[in-house]
C-alpha positions as YAML, in Angstrom:
chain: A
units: angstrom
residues:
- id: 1
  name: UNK
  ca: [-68.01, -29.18, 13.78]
- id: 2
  name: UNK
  ca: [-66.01, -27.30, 15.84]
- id: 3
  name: UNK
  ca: [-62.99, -29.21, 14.59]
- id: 4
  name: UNK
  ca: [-63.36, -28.54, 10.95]
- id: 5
  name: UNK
  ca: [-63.98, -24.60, 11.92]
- id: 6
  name: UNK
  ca: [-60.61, -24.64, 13.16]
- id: 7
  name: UNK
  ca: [-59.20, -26.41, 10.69]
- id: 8
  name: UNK
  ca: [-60.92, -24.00, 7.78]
- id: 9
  name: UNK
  ca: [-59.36, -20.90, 9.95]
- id: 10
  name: UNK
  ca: [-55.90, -22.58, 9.80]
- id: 11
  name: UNK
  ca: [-55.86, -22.79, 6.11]
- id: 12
  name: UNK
  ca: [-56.90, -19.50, 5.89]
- id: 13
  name: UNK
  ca: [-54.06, -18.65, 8.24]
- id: 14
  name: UNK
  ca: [-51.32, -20.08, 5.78]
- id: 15
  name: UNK
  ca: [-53.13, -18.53, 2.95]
- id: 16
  name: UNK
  ca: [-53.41, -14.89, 3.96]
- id: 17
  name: UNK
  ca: [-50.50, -14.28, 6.28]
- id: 18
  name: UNK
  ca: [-47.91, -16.84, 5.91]
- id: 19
  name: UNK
  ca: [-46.71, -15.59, 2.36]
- id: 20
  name: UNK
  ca: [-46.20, -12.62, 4.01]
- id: 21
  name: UNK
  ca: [-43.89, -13.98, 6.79]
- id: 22
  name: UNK
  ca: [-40.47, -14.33, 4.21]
- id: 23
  name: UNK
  ca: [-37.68, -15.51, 5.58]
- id: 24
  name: UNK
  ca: [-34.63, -13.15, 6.33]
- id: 25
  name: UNK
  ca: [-31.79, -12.74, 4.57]
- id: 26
  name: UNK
  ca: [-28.61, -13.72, 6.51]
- id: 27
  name: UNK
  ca: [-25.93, -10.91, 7.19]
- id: 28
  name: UNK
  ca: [-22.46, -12.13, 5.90]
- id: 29
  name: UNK
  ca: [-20.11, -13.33, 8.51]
- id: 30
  name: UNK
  ca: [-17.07, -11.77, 9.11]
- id: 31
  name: UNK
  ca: [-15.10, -14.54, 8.01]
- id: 32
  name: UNK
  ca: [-17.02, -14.81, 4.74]
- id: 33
  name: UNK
  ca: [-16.35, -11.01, 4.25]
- id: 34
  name: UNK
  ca: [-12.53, -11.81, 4.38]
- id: 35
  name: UNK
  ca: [-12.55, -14.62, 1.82]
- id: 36
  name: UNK
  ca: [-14.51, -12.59, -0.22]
- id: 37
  name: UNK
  ca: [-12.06, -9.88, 0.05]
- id: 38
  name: UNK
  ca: [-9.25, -12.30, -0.86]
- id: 39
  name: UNK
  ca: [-10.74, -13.98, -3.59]
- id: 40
  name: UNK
  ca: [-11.61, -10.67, -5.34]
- id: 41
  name: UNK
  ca: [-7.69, -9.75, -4.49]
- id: 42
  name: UNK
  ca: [-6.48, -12.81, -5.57]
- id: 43
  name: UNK
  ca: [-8.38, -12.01, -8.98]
- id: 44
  name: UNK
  ca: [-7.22, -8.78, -9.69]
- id: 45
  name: UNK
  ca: [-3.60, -9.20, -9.27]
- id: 46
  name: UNK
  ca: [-3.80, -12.74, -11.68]
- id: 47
  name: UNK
  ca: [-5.42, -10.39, -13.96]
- id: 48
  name: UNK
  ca: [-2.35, -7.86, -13.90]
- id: 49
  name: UNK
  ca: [0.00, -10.26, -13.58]
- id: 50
  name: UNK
  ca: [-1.47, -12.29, -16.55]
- id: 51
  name: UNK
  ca: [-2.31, -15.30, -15.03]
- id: 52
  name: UNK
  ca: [-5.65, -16.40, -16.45]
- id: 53
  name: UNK
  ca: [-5.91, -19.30, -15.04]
- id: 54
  name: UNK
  ca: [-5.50, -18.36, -11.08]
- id: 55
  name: UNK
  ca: [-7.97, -15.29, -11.74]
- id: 56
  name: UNK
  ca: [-10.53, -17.78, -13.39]
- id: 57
  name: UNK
  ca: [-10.63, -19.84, -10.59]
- id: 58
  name: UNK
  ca: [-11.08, -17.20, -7.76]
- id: 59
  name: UNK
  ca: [-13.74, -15.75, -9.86]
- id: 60
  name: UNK
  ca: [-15.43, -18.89, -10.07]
- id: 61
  name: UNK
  ca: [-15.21, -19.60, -6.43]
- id: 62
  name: UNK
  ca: [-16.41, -15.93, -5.77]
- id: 63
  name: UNK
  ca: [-19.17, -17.02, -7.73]
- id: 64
  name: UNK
  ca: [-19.93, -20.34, -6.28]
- id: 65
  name: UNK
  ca: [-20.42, -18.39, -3.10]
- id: 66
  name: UNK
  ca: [-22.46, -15.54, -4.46]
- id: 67
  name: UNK
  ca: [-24.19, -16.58, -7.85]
- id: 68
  name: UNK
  ca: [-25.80, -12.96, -8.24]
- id: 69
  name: UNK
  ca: [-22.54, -11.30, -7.91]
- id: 70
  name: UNK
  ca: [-22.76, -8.90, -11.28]
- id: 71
  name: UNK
  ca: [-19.29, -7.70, -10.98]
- id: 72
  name: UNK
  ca: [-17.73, -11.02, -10.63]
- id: 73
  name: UNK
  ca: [-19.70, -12.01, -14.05]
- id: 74
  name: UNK
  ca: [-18.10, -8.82, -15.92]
- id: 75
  name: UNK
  ca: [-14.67, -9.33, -15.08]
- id: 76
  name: UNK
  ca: [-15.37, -12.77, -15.62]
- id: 77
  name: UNK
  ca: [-16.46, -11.95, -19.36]
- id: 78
  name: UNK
  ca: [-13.63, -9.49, -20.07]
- id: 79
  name: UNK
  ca: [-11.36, -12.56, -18.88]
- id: 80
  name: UNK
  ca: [-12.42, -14.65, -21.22]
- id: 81
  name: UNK
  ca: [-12.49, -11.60, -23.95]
- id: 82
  name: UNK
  ca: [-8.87, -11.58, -23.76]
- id: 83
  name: UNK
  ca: [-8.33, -15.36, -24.14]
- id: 84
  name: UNK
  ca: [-10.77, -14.70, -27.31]
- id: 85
  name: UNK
  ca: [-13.46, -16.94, -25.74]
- id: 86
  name: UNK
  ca: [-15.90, -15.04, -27.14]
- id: 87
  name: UNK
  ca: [-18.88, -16.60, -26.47]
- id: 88
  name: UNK
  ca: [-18.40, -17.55, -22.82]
- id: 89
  name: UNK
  ca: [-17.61, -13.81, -22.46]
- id: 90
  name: UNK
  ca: [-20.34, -12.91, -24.39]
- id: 91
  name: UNK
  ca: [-22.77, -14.96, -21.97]
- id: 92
  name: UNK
  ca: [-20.72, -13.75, -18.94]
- id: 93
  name: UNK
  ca: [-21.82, -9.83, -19.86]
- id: 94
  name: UNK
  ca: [-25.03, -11.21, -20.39]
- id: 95
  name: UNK
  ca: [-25.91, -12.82, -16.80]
- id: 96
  name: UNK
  ca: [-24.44, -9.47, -15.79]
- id: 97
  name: UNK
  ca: [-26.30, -7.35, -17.45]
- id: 98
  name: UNK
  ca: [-29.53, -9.73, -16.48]
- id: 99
  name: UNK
  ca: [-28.78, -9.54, -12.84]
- id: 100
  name: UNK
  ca: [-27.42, -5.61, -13.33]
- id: 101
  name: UNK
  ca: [-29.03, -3.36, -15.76]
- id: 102
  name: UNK
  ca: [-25.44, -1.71, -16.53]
- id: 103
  name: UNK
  ca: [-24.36, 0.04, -19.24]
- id: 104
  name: UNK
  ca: [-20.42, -1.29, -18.90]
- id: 105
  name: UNK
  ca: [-21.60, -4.58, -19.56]
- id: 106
  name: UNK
  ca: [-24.00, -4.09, -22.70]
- id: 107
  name: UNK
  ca: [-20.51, -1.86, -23.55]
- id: 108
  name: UNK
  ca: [-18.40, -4.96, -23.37]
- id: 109
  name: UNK
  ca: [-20.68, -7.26, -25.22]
- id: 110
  name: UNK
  ca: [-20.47, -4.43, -28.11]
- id: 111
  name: UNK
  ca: [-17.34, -4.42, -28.02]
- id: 112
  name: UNK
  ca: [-17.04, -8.16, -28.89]
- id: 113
  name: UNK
  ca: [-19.87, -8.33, -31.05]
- id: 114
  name: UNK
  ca: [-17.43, -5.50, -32.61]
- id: 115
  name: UNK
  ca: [-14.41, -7.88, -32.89]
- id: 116
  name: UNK
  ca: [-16.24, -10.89, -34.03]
- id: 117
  name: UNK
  ca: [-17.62, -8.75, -37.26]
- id: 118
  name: UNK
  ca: [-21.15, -8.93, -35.77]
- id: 119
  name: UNK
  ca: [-21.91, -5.24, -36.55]
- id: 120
  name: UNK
  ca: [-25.48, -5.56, -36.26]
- id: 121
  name: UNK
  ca: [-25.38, -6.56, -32.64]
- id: 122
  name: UNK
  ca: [-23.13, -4.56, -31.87]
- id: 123
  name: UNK
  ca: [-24.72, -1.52, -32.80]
- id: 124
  name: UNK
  ca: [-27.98, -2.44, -30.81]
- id: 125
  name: UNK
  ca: [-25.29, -3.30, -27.51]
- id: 126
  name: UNK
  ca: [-23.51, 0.65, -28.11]
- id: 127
  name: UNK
  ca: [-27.55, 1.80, -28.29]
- id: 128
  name: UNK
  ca: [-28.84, 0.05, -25.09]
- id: 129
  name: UNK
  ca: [-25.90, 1.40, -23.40]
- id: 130
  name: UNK
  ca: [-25.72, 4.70, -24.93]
- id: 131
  name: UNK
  ca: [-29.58, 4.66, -23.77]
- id: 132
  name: UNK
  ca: [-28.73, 4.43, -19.95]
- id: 133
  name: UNK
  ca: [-25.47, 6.22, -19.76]
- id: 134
  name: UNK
  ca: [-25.23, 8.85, -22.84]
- id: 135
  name: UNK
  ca: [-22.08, 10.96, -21.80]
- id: 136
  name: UNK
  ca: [-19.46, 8.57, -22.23]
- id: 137
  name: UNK
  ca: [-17.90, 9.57, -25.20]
- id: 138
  name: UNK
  ca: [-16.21, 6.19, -26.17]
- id: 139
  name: UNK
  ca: [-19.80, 4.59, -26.40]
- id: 140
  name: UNK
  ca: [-20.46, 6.94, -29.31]
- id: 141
  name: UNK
  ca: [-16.98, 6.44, -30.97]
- id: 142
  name: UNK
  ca: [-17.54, 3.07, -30.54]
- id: 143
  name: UNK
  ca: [-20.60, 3.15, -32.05]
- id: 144
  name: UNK
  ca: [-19.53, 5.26, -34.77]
- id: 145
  name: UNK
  ca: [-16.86, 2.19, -35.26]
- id: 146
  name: UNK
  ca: [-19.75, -0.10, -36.24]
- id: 147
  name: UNK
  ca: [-21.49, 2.14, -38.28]
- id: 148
  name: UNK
  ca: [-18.71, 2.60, -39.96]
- id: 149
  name: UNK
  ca: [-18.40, -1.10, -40.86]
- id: 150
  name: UNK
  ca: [-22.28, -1.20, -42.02]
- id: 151
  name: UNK
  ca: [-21.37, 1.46, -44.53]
- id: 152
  name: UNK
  ca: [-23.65, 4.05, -42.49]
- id: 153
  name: UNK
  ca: [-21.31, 7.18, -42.94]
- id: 154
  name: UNK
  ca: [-23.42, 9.13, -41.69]
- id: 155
  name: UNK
  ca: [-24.76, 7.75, -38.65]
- id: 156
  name: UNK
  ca: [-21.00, 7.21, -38.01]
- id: 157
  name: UNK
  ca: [-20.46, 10.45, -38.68]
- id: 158
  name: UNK
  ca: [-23.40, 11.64, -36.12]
- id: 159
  name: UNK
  ca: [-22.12, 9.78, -33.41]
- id: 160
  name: UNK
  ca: [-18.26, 10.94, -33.90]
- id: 161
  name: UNK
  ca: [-20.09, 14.44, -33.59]
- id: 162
  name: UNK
  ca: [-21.94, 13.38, -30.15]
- id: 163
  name: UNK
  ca: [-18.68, 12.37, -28.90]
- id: 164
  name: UNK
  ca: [-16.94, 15.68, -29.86]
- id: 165
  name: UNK
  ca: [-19.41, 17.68, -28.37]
- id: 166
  name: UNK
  ca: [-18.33, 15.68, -24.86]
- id: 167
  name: UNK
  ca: [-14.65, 15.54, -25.28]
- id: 168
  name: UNK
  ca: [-13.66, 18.29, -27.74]
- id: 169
  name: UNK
  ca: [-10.60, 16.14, -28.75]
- id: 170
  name: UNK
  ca: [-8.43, 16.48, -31.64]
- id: 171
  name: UNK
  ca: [-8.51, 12.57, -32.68]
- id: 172
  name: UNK
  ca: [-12.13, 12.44, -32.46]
- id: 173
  name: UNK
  ca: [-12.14, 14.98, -35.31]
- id: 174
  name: UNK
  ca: [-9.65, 13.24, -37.24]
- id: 175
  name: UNK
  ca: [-11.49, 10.38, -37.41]
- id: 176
  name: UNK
  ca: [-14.33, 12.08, -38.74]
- id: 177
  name: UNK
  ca: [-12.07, 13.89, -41.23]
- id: 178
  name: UNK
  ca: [-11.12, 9.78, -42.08]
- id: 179
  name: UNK
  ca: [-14.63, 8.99, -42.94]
- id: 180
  name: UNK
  ca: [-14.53, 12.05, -45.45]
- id: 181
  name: UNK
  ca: [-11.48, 11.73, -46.88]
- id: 182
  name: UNK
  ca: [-12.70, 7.96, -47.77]
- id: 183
  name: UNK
  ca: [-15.76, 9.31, -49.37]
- id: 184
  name: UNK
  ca: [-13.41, 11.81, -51.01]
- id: 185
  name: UNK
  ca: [-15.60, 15.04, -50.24]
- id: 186
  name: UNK
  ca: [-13.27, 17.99, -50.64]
- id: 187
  name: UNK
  ca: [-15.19, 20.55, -48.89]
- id: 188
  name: UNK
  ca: [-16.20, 18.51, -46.10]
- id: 189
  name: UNK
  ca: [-12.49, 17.57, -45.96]
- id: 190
  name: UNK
  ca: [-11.33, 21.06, -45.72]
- id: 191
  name: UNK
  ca: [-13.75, 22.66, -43.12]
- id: 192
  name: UNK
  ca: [-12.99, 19.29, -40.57]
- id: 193
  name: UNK
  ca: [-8.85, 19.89, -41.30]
- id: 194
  name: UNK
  ca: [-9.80, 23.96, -40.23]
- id: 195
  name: UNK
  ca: [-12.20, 22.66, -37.12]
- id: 196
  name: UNK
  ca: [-8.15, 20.27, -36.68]
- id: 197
  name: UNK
  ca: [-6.38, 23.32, -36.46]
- id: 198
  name: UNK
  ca: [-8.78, 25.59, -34.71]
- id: 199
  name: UNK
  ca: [-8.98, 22.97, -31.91]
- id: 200
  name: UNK
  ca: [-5.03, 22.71, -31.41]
- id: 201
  name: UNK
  ca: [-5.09, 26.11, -31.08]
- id: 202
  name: UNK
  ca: [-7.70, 26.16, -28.56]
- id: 203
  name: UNK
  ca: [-5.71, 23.56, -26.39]
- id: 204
  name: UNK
  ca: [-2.75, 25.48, -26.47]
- id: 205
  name: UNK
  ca: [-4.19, 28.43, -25.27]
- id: 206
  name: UNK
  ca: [-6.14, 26.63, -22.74]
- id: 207
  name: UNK
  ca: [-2.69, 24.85, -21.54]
- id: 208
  name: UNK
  ca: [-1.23, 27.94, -21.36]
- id: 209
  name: UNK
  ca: [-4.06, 29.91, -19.80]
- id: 210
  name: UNK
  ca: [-3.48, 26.57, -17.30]
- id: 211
  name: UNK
  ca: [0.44, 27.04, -16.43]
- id: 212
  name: UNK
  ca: [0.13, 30.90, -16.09]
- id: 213
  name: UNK
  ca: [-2.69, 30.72, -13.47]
- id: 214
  name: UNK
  ca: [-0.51, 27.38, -11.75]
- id: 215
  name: UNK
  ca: [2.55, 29.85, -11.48]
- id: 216
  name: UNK
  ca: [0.26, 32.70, -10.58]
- id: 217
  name: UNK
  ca: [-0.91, 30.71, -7.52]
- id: 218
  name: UNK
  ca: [2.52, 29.65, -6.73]
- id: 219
  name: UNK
  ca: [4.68, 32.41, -4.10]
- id: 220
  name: UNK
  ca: [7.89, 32.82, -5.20]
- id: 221
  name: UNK
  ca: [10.40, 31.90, -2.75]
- id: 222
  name: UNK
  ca: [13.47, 34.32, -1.79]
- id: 223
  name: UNK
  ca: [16.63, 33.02, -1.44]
- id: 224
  name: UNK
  ca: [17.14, 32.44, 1.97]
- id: 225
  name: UNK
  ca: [20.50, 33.82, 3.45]
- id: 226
  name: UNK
  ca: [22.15, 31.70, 5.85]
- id: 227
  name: UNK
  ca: [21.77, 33.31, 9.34]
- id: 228
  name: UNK
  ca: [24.95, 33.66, 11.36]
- id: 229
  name: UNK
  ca: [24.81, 34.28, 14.28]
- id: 230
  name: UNK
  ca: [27.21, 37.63, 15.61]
- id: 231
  name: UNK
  ca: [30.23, 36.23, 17.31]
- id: 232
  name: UNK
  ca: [30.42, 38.21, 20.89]
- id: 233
  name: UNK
  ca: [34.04, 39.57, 21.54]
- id: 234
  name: UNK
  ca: [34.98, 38.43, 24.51]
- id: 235
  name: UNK
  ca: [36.29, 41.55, 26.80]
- id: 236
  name: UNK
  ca: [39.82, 42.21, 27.57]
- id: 237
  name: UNK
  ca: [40.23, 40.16, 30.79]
- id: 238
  name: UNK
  ca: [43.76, 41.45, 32.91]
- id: 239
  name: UNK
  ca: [45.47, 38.73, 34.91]
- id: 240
  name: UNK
  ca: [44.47, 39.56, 38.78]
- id: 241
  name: UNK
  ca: [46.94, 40.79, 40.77]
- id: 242
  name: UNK
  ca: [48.59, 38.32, 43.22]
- id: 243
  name: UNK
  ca: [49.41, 39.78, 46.11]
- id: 244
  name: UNK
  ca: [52.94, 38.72, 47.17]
- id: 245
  name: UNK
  ca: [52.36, 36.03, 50.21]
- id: 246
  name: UNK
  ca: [53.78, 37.15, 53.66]
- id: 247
  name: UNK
  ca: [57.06, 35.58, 53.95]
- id: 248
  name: UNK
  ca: [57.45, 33.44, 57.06]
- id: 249
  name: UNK
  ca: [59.47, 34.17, 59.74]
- id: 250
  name: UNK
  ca: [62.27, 31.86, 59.63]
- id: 251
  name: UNK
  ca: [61.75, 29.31, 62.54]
- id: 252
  name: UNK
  ca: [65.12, 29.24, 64.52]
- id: 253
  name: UNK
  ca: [66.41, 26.08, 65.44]
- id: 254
  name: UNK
  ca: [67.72, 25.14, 69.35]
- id: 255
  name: UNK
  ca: [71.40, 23.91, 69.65]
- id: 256
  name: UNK
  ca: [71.13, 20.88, 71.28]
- id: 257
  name: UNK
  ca: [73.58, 21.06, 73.90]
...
């Protein structure tokens, strides 16, 4: 009896506080902190240096080493976006954006949703991202992009105006002044060339306003005149006297007899 009592508490044991006991993470090593670091320097520099195939392979070793490592996944994906492997970039942004809820990586998969003429998609991607991070101002142009390609002027035109309001550039207005002089509206045509000009304006003012306050800020310097130093004049030294030397008295010799 007293047997199965203690077996009944055991169970109960495992059941209520073993689940609790989880097993600690590991801290990285030192040594696996230095691969890691030369893997993901290995990477970038094959990147720059266009070498695909050397940056593939350290990412995929960073990866075989850390499987959750988001940022290894989205340069992974923009990798393959420039080899125009679009859907193994696709599904790269994807595990990224599963294991990361980033707005850079629903960004990229816009992007090639964007190149591969799936508008659609990529106007939900621009959304989503727009959703978690909405002041980046090239999410809404980009977004505007798609619309655009739907034939949804003016949602195109809405988010070319959300982008303005963030960057007050000059080419975000003349793209908007593109989509109206496609749809041929005159007056719309005229007040966006007017917002154009008003804008330059504005910058040049502002650049202006910029370099006065720079130079403001800025001592001018003197010239500097070379110091010389005043030569001292040495005084008018005589020659000492010499006082004449006694003269000897002249020794006289003895005749030797």
């Amino acid at each position: 009896m007293l047997a199965v009592f203690a077996i009944v508490i055991f169970i109960l044991f495992l059941i209520f506080f073993y689940p609790l006991k989880t097993p600690q993470a590991k801290e990285p090593t030192p040594k696996y902190k230095t691969q890691m670091r030369k893997l993901w320097s290995i990477a970038q520099s094959a990147m720059k240096e266009s070498k695909p195939a050397r940056a593939e392979k350290a990412l995929l070793t960073i990866l075989k080493f850390d499987e959750k490592n988001a940022a290894a996944y989205n340069r992974l994906g923009i990798l393959y976006a420039k080899e125009e492997k679009w859907s193994e970039a696709i599904e790269c942004f994807e595990i990224a954006q599963s294991i990361d809820n980033n707005p850079s990586s629903l960004h990229n998969v816009g992007l090639i949703y964007l190149e591969t003429s799936a508008y659609e998609k990529a106007v939900i991607a621009f959304q989503q991202a727009l959703e978690l991070e909405g002041d980046v101002p090239s999410r809404f142009i980009a977004l505007a992009k798609a619309q655009e390609r739907l034939g949804n002027r003016k949602e195109a035109i809405n988010a070319l105006e959300s982008a303005y309001d963030l960057d007050h550039s000059v080419s975000t207005l003349r793209q908007i002044l593109g989509i109206y002089e496609q749809a041929e509206d005159q007056e719309a045509i005229a007040a966006t060339s007017a917002r154009i000009e008003a804008q330059i304006a504005a910058d040049t003012a502002a650049k202006a306003a910029r370099a006065a306050k720079k130079a403001k800020k800025t001592p001018v310097r003197k010239a500097r005149t070379p110091k010389t130093k005043p030569r001292l004049s040495r005084p008018e030294t005589r020659p000492p006297r010499l006082k004449p030397r006694p003269s000897r008295p002249k020794s006289r010799r003895r005749k030797v007899i």
